[in-house]
Steps between C-alpha positions, in 0.01 A plus 500: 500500500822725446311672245209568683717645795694731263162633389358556868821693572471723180188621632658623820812640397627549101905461659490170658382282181814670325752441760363172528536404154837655437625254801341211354647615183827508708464151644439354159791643345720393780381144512509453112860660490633241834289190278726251315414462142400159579238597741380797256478209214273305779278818624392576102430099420309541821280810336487326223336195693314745708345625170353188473349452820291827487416369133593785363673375199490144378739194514595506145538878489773472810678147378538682142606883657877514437552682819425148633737343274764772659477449815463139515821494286696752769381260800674210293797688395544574902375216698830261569452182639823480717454771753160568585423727828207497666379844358580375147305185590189706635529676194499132290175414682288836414666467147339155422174619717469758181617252211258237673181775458635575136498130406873566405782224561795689599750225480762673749269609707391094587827375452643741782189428722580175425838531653472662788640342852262415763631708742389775294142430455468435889697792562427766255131423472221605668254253478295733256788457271572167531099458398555793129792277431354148531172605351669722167719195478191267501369701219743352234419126588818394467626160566762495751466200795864638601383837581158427625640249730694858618168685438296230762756482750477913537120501552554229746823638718318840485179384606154743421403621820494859369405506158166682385202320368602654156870420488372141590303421234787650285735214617242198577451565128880556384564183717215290359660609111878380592289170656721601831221276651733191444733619738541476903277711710375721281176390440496558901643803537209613241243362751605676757521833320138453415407417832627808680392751201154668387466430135131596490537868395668346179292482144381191338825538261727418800300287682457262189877510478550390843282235491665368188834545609482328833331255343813434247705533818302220707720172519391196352469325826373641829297847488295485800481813598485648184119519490504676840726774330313539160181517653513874526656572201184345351265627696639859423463383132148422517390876605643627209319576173600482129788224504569365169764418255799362586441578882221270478657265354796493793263486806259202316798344401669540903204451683446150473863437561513648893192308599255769382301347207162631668617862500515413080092597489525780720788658284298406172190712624701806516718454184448494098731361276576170323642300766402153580560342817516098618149355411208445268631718231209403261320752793762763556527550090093524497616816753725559332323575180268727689759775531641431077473892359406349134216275412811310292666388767225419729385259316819292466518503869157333514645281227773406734267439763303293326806309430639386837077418579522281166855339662351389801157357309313800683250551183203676710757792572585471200187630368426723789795677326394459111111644650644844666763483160187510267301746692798724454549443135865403599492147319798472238639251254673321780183503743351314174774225473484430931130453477497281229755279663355464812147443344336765640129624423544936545409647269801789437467860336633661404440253173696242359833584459457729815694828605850558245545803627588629881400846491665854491707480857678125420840453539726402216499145621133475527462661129805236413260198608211621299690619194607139519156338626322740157748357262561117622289218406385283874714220551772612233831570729699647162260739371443607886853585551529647160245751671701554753817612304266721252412692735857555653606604158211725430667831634772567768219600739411114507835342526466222737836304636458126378823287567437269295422628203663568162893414439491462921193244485605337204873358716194442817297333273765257338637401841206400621363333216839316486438365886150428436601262273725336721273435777133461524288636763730799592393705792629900439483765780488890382579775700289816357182388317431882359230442267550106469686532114815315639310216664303443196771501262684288778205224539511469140850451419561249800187305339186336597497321851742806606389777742544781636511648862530908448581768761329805529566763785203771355150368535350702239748418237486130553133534462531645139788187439248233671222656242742514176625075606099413525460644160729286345373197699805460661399540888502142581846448438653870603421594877538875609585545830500849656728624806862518568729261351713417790156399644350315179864303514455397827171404427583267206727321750198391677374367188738358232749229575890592484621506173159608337571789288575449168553834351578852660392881354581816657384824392387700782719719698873453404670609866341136618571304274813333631323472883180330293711233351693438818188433679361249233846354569482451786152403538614196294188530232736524212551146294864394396430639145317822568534760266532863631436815277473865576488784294575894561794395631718800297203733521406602766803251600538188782856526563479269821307258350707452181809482793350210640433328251849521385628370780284244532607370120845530630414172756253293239184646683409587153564274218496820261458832531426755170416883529405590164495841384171637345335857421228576702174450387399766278868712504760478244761590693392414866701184627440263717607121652265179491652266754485123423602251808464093481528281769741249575340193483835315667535704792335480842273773610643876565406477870669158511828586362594895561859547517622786657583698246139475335394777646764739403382868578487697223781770437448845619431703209240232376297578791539837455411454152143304559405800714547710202262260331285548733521831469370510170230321558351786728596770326318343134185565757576842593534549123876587528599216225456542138552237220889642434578492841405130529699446178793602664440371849490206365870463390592687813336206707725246172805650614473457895397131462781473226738629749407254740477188274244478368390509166232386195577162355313571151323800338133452341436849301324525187756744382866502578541868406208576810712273758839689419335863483355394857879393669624784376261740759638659814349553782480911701474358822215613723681386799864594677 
């Protein structure tokens, strides 16, 4: 608009535009000359930030530009702790505002934040403020119950009768990440901020987010009225067009949860994306399959259909789906091996032994299936996952992240062969099904009568695993359940009787690992003797798990513990941790007999250093992380843990001279 003025004045008279620039040339200089080299330090990370935001330049070219580097460095060589006034905390705030937008943990920036008296956030902040600060903070998911107790009691002593429908769904959403729901009044003071504020001129993207976090807010008891305030929020939802993704996901996730499970449909009609919600998912995944961009794919989500019809003895669906699967030429190998087991009379085409190939717009883990489906005999579980790992071998391109394979699968694959032996019958749980490898080589190892329950949050890749486990005849005795696992958990205590659970595998996403095995611990589904295994627990790193479970050895919770050091699969020099725990059969449960000091909160910098993790994570998406990187990451992550106690019990390398070139790395931090 200042431009635009400038130029209408030009036109009337050639002297003003001059005089009015050389003032505002005037101002500037005067303002940048009375700054502090603090607040100069938090103006450029701001432009750098701001960069972003107009998407002119991309996250990895602005984490990487040293000018970044510089003045993140100057705003930690002046930020003190000690004496903070409330201009040098404003400028704190609108410092981690621009480190939150450049995914960049600026450790003084947080720990200063951190620090801050309450006087100064009531007193120095407008309530704008307060909301950048809470929200950037939110950003790093840090875990803090000190500080978000802080955090919860500010939202609440402040109240939200002012705050804009935007700045709301920037907190309901920071609040729902720090789980500030478990605290006093604020799940209240959110209700009546919705109440007495228009969200409806907000986008599906926000909207989804507020549904999702007030569900994650809502109580566990009580709730009445939250139907009468989400009720808009979903109605708004349901006008808009072209929600999918991860957005989706949120509100069909939320929705049931505030008393709104027939707003679900209405949400679904305006939406696209692989999202189930609470149901008959053998008829959402026939939907779903609709909407599949290659023929590949499409079929294994029929497969998968046809599956949960086949679970539930439903054989006349089951053909309505093998009929529209043949007029499509979409039969494959796998459609082949269902029929036949379930006796069925359709005739499938394309012929015998169907479709090996998923066409030109696949994904790699739909070619990975039928690489492995084109090269495996039916019913032969060795020469299926053989498949598997030939095809992650066959060029960088198709690299595909198996836990449990080579020097990694080979400590797995011992340990649970070992408990197999001691127990018949064993009942194992696995967080992360990806394309069912892990479960297979699990079931197998454990032995027959064992099975296997297997989480999977993304419907379309637990069709491709439930497709991969009927080709090797294992789907009787490995179950694939799809959703959330704090929801599947909860859902298995309805089921199993305590102490049910034989055998534990996590490999899904490393910054929940340590709340996932809490849950199961306290859900009391774990037997005396379970054994408990994780990997990537160096790379990308579960600091806060392996703290708890050190700990927890420390009072006989676990009659061993062993993290055993092992390259990554496919990298010479790439380490990372297996994580071996066994049960105490002696002892009483862990809800039964939790001292005080089991649940020791884990030192500072080891929270600090699990957001870094987590930091890698998302920047190996944006394409920011390279093999080397990793390499020395890795060691980076070694020494933190190190520092804090923790450390590998044993080394399993193939080649000592790879393991000592790899501890030898150091790490160019990407954070401050």
């Amino acid at each position: 608009m200042a431009l635009q003025a400038t130029s209408r004045l030009a036109k009337l008279s050639p002297l003003r535009p001059c005089l009015s620039c050389r003032a505002a040339r005037a101002r500037a200089s005067s303002t940048s000359m009375a700054e502090s080299p603090l607040k100069q330090a938090v103006l450029t990370a701001g432009s750098l930030a701001a960069g972003l935001s107009a998407r002119r330049r991309k996250v990895g070219e602005v984490t990487l530009d040293p000018q970044t580097a510089d003045c993140a460095q100057e705003i930690r060589n002046m930020l003190r702790q000690d004496d903070v006034s409330p201009e040098v905390a404003q400028d704190v705030v609108r410092a981690l505002s621009a480190f939150g937008k450049m995914r960049i943990l600026h450790t003084q920036v947080l720990n200063v934040l951190r620090d801050l008296p309450e006087s100064t956030w009531k007193e120095s902040f407008s309530l704008s403020m307060m909301v950048e600060a809470i929200s950037s903070y939110a950003e790093f998911q840090l875990e803090d119950p000190e500080f978000n107790q802080v955090l919860a009691g500010l939202i609440v002593s402040r109240g939200l009768k002012h705050v804009k429908a935007f700045e709301l769904a920037k907190l309901v959403f920071a609040a729902a990440s720090l789980e500030l729901g478990d605290f006093e009044g604020v799940y209240a003071t959110f209700l009546e901020a919705f109440r007495n504020t228009d969200m409806t001129r907000l986008g599906s993207f926000d909207l989804c987010r507020c549904l999702w976090s007030l569900a994650r807010l809502r109580p566990h008891t009580g709730g009445g009225k939250l139907v009468v305030e989400a009720k808009p929020l979903a109605k708004a939802l349901a006008r808009k067009r072209g929600i999918f993704g991860p957005s989706l996901a949120q509100a069909v996730w939320a929705l049931p949860r505030l008393g709104l499970s027939d707003d679900v449909e209405k949400i679904l009609e305006v939406s696209s994306g692989a999202v189930l919600a609470p149901g008959d998912q053998a008829q959402q995944l026939r939907r779903l399959a609709e909407s599949c961009e290659s023929p590949g794919l499409q079929a294994a989500v029929l497969n998968a259909a046809a599956l949960r019809y086949t679970k539930v003895k439903d054989f006349a669906k089951c053909n309505e789906i093998f009929e529209y699967m043949a007029e499509k030429d979409l039969w494959t190998p796998v459609s082949y091996a269902l029929a036949k087991r379930v006796g069925s009379h359709v005739q499938g085409s394309p012929p015998l032994p169907g479709m090996r190939t998923p066409g030109p717009k696949a994904h790699k883990y739909v070619r990975a299936l039928y690489h492995a489906l084109s090269r495996a005999k039916p019913l032969d579980a060795q020469s299926a996952l053989a498949g598997l790992e030939h095809f992650s071998r066959i060029s960088s391109r198709n690299w595909l992240k198996f836990g449990a394979a080579d020097e990694k699968g080979k400590v797995l694959e011992d340990a649970w062969a070992t408990h197999g032996q001691k127990k018949e019958d064993c009942l194992a749980v696995e967080f992360g099904t990806f394309l069912g490898y892990s479960a297979v080589k699990m079931q197998q190892q454990l032995g027959d009568g064992s099975r296997v329950i297997s989480f999977e949050m993304d419907p379309e890749v637990a069709c491709l695993a439930l497709n991969f486990i009927e080709f090797v005849g294992l789907s009787d005795v490995i179950e694939v359940r799809i959703g959330q696992c704090e929801d599947l958990v909860d859902n298995l205590k309805e089921e199993l009787e305590p102490g049910s659970v034989d055998v534990v595998y996590m490999d899904h996403n490393q910054m929940t690992y340590h709340r996932d095995l809490a849950q199961l611990q306290q859900s009391r589904l774990l037997s005396r003797e379970v054994l408990f295994a994780a990997t990537q627990c160096l790379k990308p790193g579960a600091p806060l798990l392996l703290w708890q479970l050190v700990q927890e050895r420390k009072v006989d919770v676990w009659s061993a513990l062993e993290i055993v050091s092992c390259p990554d699969c496919g990298f010479n020099r790439m380490e990372d941790w297996v994580v071996l725990a066994r049960g105490a059969a002696k002892t009483r449960s862990l809800k039964r007999r939790e001292p005080k000091n089991l649940r020791t909160a884990p030192p500072r910098d080891l929270v600090l250093l699990a957001a870094e993790c987590n930091l890698m994570r998302w920047r190996t998406a944006k394409g920011m992380v390279d093999e080397k990187l990793w390499d020395e990451f890795v060691q980076y992550v070694r020494r933190g843990m190190e520092r804090a106690g923790i450390s590998n019990t044993r080394e399993n390398w193939p080649d000592q001279k790879w393991f000592d070139a790899a501890r030898k790395l150091e790490y160019q931090r990407l954070d401050y």
